[in-house]
PLY file of the C-alpha trace (Angstrom):
ply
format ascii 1.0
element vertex 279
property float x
property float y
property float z
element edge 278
property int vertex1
property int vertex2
end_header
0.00 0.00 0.00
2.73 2.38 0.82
4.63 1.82 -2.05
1.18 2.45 -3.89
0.88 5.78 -2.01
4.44 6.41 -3.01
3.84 6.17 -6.85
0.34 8.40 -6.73
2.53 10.74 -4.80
5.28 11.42 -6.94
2.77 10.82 -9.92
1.27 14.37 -8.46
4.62 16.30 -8.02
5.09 15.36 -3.95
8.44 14.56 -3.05
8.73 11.39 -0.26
10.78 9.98 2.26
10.96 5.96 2.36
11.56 4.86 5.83
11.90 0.93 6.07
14.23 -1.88 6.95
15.08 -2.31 3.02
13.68 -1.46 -0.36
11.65 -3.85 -2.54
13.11 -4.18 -6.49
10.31 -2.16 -6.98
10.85 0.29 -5.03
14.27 0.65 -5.66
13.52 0.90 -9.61
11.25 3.65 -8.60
14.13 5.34 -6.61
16.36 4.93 -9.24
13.94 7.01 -11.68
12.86 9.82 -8.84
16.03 10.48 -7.18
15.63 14.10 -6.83
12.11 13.26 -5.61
12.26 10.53 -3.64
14.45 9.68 -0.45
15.51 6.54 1.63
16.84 6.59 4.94
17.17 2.69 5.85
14.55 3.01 9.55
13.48 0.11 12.09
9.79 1.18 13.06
10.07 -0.55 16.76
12.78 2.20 17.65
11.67 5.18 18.28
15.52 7.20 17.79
15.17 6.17 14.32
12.12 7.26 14.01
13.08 10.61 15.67
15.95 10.95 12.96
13.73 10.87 10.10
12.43 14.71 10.92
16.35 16.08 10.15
16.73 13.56 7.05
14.10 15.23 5.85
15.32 18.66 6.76
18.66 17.55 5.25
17.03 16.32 2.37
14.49 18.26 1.26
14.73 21.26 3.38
11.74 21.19 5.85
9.40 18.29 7.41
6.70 16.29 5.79
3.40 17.68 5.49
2.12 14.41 5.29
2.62 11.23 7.26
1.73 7.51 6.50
2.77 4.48 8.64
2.45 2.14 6.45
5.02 -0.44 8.26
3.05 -3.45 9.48
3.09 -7.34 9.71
-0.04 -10.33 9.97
0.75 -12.41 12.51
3.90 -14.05 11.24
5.26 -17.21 12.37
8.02 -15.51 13.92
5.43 -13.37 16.01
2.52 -15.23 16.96
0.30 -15.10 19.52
-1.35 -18.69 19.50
2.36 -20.18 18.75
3.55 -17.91 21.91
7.09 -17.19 20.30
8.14 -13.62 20.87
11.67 -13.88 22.39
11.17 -10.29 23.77
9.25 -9.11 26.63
7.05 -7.50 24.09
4.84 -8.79 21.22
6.31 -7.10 18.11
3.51 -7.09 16.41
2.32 -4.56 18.66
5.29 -2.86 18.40
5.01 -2.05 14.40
1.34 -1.81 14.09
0.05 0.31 16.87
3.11 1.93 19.02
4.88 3.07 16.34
1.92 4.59 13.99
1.37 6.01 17.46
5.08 7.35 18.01
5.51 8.60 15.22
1.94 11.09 15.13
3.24 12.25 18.68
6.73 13.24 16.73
4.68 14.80 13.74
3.13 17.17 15.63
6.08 18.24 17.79
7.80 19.02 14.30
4.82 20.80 12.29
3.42 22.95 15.55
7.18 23.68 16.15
7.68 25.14 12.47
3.81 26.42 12.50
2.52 24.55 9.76
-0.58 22.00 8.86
-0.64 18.59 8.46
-1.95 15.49 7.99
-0.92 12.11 9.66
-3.29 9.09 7.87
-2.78 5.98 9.74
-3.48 2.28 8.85
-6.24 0.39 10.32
-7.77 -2.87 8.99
-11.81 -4.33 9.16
-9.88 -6.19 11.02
-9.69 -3.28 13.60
-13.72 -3.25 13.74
-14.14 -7.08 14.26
-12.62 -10.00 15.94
-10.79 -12.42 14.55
-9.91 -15.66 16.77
-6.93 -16.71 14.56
-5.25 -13.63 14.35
-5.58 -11.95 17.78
-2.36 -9.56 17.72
-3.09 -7.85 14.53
-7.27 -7.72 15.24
-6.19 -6.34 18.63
-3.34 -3.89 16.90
-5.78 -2.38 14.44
-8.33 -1.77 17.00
-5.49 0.56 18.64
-4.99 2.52 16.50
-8.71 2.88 15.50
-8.82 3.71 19.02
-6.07 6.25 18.58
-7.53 8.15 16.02
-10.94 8.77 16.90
-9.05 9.93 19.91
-6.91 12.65 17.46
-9.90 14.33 16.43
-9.54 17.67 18.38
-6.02 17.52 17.21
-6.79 19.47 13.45
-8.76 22.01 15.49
-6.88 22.61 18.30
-3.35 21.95 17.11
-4.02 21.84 12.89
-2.76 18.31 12.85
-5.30 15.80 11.19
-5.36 12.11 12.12
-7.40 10.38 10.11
-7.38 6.52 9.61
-7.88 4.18 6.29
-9.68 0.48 7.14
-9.24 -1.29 4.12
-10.75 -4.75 4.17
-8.88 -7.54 2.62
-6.05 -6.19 -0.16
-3.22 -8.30 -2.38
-0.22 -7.03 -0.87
2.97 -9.45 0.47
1.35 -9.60 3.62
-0.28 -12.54 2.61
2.87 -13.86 1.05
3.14 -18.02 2.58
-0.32 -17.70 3.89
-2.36 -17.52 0.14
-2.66 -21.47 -0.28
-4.90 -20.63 3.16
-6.60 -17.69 2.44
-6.72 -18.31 -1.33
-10.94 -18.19 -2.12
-10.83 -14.91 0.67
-7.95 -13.32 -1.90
-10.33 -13.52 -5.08
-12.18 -10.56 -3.85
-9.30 -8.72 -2.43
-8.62 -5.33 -3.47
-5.00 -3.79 -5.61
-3.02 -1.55 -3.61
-3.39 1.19 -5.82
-6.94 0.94 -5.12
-6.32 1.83 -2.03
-3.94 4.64 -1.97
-6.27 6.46 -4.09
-8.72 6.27 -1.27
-5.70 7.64 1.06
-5.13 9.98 -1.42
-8.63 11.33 -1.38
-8.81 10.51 2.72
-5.85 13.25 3.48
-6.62 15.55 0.31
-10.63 16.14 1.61
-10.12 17.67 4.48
-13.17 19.48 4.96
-15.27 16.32 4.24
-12.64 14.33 6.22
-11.78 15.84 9.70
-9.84 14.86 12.18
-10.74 11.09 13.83
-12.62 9.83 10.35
-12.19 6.40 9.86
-12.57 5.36 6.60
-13.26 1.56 6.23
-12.69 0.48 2.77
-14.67 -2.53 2.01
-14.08 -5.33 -1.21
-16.94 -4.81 -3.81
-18.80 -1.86 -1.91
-18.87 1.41 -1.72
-16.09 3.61 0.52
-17.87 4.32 4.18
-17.43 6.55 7.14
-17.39 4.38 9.96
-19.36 6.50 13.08
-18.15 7.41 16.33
-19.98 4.93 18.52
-21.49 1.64 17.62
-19.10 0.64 14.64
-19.58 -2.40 12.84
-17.80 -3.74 9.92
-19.56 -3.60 6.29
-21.18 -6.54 4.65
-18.11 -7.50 2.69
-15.92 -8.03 5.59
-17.87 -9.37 7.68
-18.57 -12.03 5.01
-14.74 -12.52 4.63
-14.55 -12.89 8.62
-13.59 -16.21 10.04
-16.14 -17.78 12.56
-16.61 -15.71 15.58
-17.68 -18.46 17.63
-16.35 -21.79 16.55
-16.79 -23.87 19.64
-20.50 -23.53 18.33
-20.04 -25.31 15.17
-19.28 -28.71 14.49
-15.74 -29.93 13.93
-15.68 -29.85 10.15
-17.61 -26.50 10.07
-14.87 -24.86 11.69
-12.99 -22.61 8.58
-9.24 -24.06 7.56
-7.95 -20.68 9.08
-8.52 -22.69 12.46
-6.30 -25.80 11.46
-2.73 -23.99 12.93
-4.56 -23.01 16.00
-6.27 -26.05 16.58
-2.68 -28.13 16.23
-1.32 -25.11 18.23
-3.71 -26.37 21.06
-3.65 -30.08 20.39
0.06 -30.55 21.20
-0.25 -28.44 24.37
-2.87 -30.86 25.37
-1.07 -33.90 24.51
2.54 -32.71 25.51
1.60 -29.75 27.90
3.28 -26.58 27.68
3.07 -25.14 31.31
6.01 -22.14 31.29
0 1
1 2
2 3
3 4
4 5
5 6
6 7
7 8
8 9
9 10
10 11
11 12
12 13
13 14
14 15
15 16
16 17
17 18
18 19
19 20
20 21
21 22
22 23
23 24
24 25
25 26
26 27
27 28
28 29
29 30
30 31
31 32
32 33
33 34
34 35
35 36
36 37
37 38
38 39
39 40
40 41
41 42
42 43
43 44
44 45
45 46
46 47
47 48
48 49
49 50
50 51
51 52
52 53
53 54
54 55
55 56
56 57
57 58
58 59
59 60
60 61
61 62
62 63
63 64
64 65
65 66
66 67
67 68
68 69
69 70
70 71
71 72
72 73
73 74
74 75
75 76
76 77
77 78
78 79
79 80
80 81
81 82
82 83
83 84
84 85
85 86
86 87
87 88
88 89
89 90
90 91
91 92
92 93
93 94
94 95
95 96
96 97
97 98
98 99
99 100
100 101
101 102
102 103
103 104
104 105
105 106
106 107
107 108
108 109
109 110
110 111
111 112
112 113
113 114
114 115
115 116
116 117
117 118
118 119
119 120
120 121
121 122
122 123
123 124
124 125
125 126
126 127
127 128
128 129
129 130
130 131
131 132
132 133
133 134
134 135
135 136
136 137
137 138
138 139
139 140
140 141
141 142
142 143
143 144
144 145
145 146
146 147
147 148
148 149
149 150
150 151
151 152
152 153
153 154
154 155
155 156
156 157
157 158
158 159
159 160
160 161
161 162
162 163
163 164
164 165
165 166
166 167
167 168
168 169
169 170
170 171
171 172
172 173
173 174
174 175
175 176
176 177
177 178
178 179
179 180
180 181
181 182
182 183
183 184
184 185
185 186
186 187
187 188
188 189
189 190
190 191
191 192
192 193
193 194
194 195
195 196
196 197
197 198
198 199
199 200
200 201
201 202
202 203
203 204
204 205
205 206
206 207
207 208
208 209
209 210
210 211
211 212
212 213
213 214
214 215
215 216
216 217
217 218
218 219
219 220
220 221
221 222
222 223
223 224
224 225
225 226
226 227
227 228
228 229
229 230
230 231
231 232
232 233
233 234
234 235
235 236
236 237
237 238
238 239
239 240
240 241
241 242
242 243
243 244
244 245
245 246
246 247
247 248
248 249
249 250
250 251
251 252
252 253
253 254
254 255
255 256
256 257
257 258
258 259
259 260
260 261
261 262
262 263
263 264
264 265
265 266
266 267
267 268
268 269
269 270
270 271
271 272
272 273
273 274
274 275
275 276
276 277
277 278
């Protein structure tokens, strides 16, 4: 999605700073064409100095800070960092760490540079249906995206009060490498999932509305329907995602009901009844 955002950017006449662990061949080919316009500074999300730095590369590079702000960094409950296969090393769930604390780090940090040089801005975070549902296999990122939904609606008096706008995209399910070693899985849920470029235009139009998009919208993104506005209290995912959701209660269903999202969770649990797994 990012890298999406990144071409529809430039594509407009914005310049952009790239701040990730490495650069995709894409990426870099896109580099490689914009260099005048375009600038990498190689950035770990989880700490926050880096993320600090980024504010005087960007002085350094393009002479002043970014009036807009996407973090786009995230990760779906890898096998290095799941919460059913219990294998963080740290005292910390990384997951966590990229997908809510540092979208959350790094609006804290955008503010303290645009009030500090008195200009506007807009900071659009990431979200997921996902952060509007539950999702039993996936608890980190369902409990990640409901953060920072969380954290936005709580931004709202921010573009009043301090001329900062947090607003938040949901998109529902969309073919990015997130999915990469999980789409044998979640193959029939990928048919309806949405391009990337999709989506950044609905960033795009998210941070360039302001006056129909204030600060705290969340705008949930659905597959096959329409763009909504999801409302203060009492959110519910649309129609589309909710079909694409995985049981929400599958101790209610039969055995061979239960979706074959469940099958690594339901080994997960298996061998810690049969072997135990007391700490």
């Amino acid at each position: 999605i990012a890298l999406a955002f990144t071409q529809l950017a430039i594509s407009r006449g914005a310049r952009v700073l790239i701040a990730d662990l490495n650069l995709t061949p894409t990426a870099q080919a896109l580099l490689s064409t914009h260099s005048q316009d375009i600038y990498f500074e190689k950035t770990d999300v989880t700490l926050w100095p880096q993320l600090s730095r980024l504010f005087s590369v960007s002085l350094k590079a393009f002479g002043d800070v970014p009036d807009i702000y996407l973090p786009a960094a995230g990760i779906f409950e890898p096998t290095s960092a799941n919460w059913w296969a219990d294998n963080d090393e740290d005292s910390a769930y990384k997951q966590m760490e990229v997908n809510a604390s540092h979208p959350m780090k790094l609006t804290r940090l955008a503010m303290r540079a645009l009030t500090s040089r008195k200009k506007k801005g807009v900071v659009c975070t990431i979200a997921s249906s996902s952060g509007l549902m539950g999702i039993y296999t996936a608890p980190l990122y369902c409990a990640s995206k409901h953060a920072i939904v969380g954290f936005t609606k709580a931004m709202a008096p921010a573009d009043r009060i301090e001329g900062v706008r947090v607003v938040c995209i949901a998109p529902g399910d969309v073919n990015t490498p997130i999915w990469d070693g999980k789409r044998e899985t979640f193959g029939e849920q990928l048919k309806k999932a949405m391009t990337p470029e999709y989506v950044a235009e609905r960033i795009a139009e998210l941070i360039c509305e302001g006056s129909r998009h204030v600060g705290g919208t969340i705008l949930e993104v659905p597959p096959g329907a329409e763009p909504r506005v999801v409302p203060l209290y009492g959110a519910h995912p649309s129609p589309p995602c909710i079909d694409a959701m995985v049981l929400q209660d599958a101790g209610s269903n039969p055995k061979d009901e239960v979706p074959v999202y469940f099958d690594g969770v339901r080994k997960v649990l298996e061998d810690e009844k049969q072997h135990g797994a007391w700490p």
